[in-house]
C-alpha positions as CSV (number, residue, x, y, z in Angstrom):
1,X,150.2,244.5,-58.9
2,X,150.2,240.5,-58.5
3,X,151.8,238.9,-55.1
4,X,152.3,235.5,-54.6
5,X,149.9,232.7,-55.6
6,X,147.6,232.4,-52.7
7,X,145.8,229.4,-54.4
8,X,144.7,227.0,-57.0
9,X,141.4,225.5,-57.2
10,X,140.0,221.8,-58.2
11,X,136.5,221.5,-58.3
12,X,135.3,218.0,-57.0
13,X,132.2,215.7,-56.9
14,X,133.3,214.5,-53.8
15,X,135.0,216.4,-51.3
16,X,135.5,213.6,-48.6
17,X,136.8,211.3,-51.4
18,X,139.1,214.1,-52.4
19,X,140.4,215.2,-49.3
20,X,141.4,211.5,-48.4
21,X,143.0,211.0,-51.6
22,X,145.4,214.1,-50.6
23,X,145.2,213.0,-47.2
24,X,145.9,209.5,-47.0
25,X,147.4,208.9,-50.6
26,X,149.7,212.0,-50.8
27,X,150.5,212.5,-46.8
28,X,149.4,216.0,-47.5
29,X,147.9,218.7,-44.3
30,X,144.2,219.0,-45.2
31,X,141.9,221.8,-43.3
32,X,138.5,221.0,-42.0
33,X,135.7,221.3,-44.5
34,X,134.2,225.0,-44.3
35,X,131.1,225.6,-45.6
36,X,130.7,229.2,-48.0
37,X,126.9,229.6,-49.0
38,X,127.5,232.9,-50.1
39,X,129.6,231.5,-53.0
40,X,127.8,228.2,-53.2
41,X,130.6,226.2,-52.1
42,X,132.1,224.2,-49.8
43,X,135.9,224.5,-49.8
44,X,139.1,222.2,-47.9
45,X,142.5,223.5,-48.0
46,X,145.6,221.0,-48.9
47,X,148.6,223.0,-47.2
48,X,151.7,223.2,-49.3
49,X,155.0,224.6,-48.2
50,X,154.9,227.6,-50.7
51,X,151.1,227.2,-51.6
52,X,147.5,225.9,-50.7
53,X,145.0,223.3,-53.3
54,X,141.5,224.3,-53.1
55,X,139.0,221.8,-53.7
56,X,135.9,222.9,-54.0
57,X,132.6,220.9,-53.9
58,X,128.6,222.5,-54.7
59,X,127.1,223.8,-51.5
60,X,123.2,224.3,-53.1
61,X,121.3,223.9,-56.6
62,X,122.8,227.3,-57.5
63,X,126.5,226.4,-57.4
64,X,128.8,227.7,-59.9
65,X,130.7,225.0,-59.2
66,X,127.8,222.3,-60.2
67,X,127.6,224.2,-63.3
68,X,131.1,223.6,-63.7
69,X,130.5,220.0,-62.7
70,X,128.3,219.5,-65.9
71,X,130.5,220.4,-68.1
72,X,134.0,218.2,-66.6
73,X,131.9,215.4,-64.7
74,X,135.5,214.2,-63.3
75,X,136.4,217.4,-62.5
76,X,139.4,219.8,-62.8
77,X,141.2,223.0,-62.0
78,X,138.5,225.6,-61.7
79,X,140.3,229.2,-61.0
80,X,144.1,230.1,-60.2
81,X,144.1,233.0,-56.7
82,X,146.7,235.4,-56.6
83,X,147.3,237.9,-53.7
84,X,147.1,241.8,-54.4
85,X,148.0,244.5,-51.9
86,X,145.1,246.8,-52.3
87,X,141.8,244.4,-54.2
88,X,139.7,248.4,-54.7
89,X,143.1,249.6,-56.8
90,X,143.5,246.5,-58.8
91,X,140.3,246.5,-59.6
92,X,139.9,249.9,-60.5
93,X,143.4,249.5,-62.8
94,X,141.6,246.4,-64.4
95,X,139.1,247.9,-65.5
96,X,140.7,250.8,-66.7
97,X,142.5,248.2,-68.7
98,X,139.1,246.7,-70.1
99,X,139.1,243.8,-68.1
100,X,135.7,242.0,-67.0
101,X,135.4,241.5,-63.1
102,X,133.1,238.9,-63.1
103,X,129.6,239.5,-60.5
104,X,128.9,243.2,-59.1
105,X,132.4,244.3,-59.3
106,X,132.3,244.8,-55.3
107,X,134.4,242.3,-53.5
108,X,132.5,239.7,-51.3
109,X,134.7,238.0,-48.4
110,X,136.5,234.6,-49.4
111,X,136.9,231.5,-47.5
112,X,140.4,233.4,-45.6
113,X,138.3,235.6,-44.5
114,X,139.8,238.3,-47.4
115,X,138.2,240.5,-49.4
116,X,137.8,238.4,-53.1
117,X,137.2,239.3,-56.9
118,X,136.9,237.3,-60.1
119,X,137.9,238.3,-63.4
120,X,136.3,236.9,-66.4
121,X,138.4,233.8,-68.1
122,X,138.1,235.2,-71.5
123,X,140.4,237.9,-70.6
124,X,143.3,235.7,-68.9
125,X,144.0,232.8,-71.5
126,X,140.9,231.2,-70.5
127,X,141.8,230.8,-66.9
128,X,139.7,232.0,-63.8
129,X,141.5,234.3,-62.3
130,X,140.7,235.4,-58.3
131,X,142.3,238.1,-56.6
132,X,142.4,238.5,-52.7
133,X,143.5,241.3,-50.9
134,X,146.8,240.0,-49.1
């Protein structure tokens, strides 16, 4: 079912001062700030050869991510992404498995543009898992 790691994703305070630190520190490719309301975010991309870093900053009171920020003031690695082939059958396989899909259970479009789904930490060795369609 799983395809390659699309993804992992550090939640920040500061999303400038991160993306210079990976930037300017680290010599790494960093995409243009992009703005996702409809998750309460605002993501940057750090481009890897075999990967991408998400860092993820609060967009809004209502932020999972400034929940998230309570808890780990500095930070830290939020949710791991991997790529699936068809997001509707490994969903529907998940669940059949009794795992939790974390919101509505109907996939909401992700900062690639890609259908997205969470699945509840509890049930992956309390990691955030996020699955987008490939």
């Amino acid at each position: 079912m799983l395809g390659r790691l699309n993804h992992i994703a550090i939640a920040v305070s500061d999303l400038a001062a991160a993306t210079a630190l990976y930037r300017d520190t680290l010599g790494a490719e960093v995409s243009e700030p992009q703005p996702l309301p409809e998750h309460g975010v605002t993501v940057v991309f750090v481009v890897l050869p075999n990967t991408k870093v998400e860092l993820l900053e609060p967009l809004g009171e209502n932020s999972p991510i400034a929940a998230f920020l309570e808890r780990s003031p500095a930070g830290g690695i939020h949710h791991i992404c991997y790529e699936v082939s068809d997001i509707l059958a490994a969903r529907d396989r998940l669940k059949a498995e009794g795992k939790r899909v974390l919101g509505d259970g109907e996939p909401k479009i992700g900062a690639h543009g890609k259908p997205v789904l969470f699945l509840h930490p509890k049930d992956f060795n309390g990691t955030l898992v996020e699955i987008e369609e490939a």
